[in-house]
C-alpha positions in Angstrom: 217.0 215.2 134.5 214.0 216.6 136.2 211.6 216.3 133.3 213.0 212.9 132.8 212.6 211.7 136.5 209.0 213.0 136.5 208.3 211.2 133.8 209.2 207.8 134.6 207.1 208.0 138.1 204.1 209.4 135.9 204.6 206.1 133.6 204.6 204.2 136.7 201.7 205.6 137.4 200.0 205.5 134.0 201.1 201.6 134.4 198.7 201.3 138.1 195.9 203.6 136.1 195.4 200.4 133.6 196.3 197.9 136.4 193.1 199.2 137.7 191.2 200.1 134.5 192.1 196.5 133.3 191.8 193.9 135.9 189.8 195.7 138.7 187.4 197.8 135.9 184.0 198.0 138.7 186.3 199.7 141.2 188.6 201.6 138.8 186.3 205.4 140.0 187.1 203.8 143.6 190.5 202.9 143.0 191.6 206.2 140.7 190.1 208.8 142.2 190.7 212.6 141.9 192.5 213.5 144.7 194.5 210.1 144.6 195.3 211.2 141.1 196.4 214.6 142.3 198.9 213.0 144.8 200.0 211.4 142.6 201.0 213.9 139.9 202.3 216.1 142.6 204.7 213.4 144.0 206.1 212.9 140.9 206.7 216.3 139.8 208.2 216.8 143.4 210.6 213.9 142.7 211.5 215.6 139.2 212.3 219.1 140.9 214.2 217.6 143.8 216.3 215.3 142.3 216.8 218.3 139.4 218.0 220.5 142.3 220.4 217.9 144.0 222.0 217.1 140.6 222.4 220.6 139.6 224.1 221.6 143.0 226.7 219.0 142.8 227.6 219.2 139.3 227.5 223.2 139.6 230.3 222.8 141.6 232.8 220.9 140.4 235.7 223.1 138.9 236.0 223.0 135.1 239.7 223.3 133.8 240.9 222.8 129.5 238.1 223.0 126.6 234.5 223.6 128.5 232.7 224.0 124.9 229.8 221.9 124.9 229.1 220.1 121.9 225.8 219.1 122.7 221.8 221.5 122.5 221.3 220.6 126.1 223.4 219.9 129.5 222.9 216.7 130.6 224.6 215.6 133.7 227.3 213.2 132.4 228.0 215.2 129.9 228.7 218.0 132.4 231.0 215.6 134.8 233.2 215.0 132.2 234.2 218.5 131.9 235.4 217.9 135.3 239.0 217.8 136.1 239.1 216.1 139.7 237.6 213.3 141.0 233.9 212.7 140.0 233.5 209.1 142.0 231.2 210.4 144.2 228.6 212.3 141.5 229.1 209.5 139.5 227.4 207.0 142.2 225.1 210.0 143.4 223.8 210.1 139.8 223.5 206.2 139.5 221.5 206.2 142.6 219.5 208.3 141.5 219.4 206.6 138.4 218.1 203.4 140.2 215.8 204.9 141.9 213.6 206.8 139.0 214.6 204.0 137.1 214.4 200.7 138.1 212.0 201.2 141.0 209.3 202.1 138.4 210.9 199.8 136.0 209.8 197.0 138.2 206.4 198.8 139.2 205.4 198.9 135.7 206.3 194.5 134.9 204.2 193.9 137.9 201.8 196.3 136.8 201.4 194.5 133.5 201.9 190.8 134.9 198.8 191.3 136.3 197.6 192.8 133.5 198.6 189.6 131.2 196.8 187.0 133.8 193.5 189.4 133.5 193.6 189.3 129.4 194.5 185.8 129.4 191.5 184.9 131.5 189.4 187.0 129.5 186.8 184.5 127.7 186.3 186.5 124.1 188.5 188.1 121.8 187.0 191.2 121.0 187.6 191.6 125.4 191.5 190.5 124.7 191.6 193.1 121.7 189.8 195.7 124.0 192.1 195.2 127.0 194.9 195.0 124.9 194.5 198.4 123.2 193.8 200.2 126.8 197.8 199.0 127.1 199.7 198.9 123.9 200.5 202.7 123.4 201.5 203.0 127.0 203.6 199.9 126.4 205.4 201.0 123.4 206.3 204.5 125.1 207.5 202.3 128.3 209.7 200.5 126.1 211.1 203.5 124.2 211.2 205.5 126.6 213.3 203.2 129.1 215.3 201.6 126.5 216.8 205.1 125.6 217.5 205.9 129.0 218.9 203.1 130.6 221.2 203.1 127.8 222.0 206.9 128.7 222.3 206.4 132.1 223.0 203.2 134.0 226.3 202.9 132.4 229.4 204.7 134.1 230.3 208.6 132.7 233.3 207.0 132.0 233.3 204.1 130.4 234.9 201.9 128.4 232.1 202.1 125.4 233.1 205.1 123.3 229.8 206.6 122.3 229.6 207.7 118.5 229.1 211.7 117.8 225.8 211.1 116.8 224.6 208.7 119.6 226.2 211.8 122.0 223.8 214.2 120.1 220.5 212.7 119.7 220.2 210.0 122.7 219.0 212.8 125.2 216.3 214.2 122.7 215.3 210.6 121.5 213.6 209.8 125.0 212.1 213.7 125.6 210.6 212.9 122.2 208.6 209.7 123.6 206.4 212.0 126.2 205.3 213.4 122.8 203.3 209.9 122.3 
């Protein structure tokens, strides 16, 4: 959860870094620089360990009872809550909270980011500029779009609900988004 947390606030970021690069390019050294950068990077890997820390406390200490074999390489939280054998209703809406907040916050960061980014291209004149400005975006695009695809569909759904997950979307959904930081 931590890895993952940190990495959608550094996407939000990367999304403001071509915000700048693209539609304010004479200020981008300005806008973007070092130690801005460096706040940055630390906020979002202080998010990652924090929220890491809270989910790990709460779902440390709910009592396990029956089969607590994990059929899965790595714990991830909802996994771990359904183990669980009392009420979960309030990890459950701690975990969507948190959910919303490293997810939709920079969710929505990242289309304003690139509706701005749209009107600049579309106002740019030639299109070898369009190509250029396009290119500064489109890998970062297609990792947004991976990325958050994966893990909305991981994680802003209840731990128990009523879609039945295959054994195969159970096993390879959390490793399909860590793959994407690989881009």
């Amino acid at each position: 959860m931590g890895l993952g947390s940190t990495e959608c606030i550094i996407l939000a970021v990367m999304a403001y870094d071509r915000y700048a690069a693209v539609c304010r390019p004479l200020h981008y050294a300005v806008i973007m620089h070092p130690q801005l950068c460096l706040s940055l990077a630390a906020v979002a890997w202080l998010s990652g360990l924090i929220t890491s820390l809270i989910q790990c406390s709460l779902t440390i200490q709910l009592p396990r009872c029956g089969h607590n074999q994990l059929d899965h390489i790595c714990c991830e939280v909802p996994v771990l809550i359904r183990l669980a054998c009392v009420d979960t209703t309030f990890n459950e809406a701690e975990l969507f909270v948190a959910s919303v907040v490293f997810l939709v916050v920079p969710v929505s960061l990242i289309l304003v980011s690139y509706g701005y980014i749209v009107r600049a291209i579309l106002k740019i004149k030639s299109a070898t500029g369009r190509r250029k400005a396009f290119g500064t975006c489109s890998s970062h695009l297609v990792v947004v779009i991976i990325f958050y695809g994966t893990i909305i569909f991981m994680y802003l759904q209840p731990v128990k609900s009523s879609y039945a997950r295959t054994h195969v979307e159970e096993q390879l959904l959390p490793h399909y988004y860590e793959g994407t930081s690989l881009f």
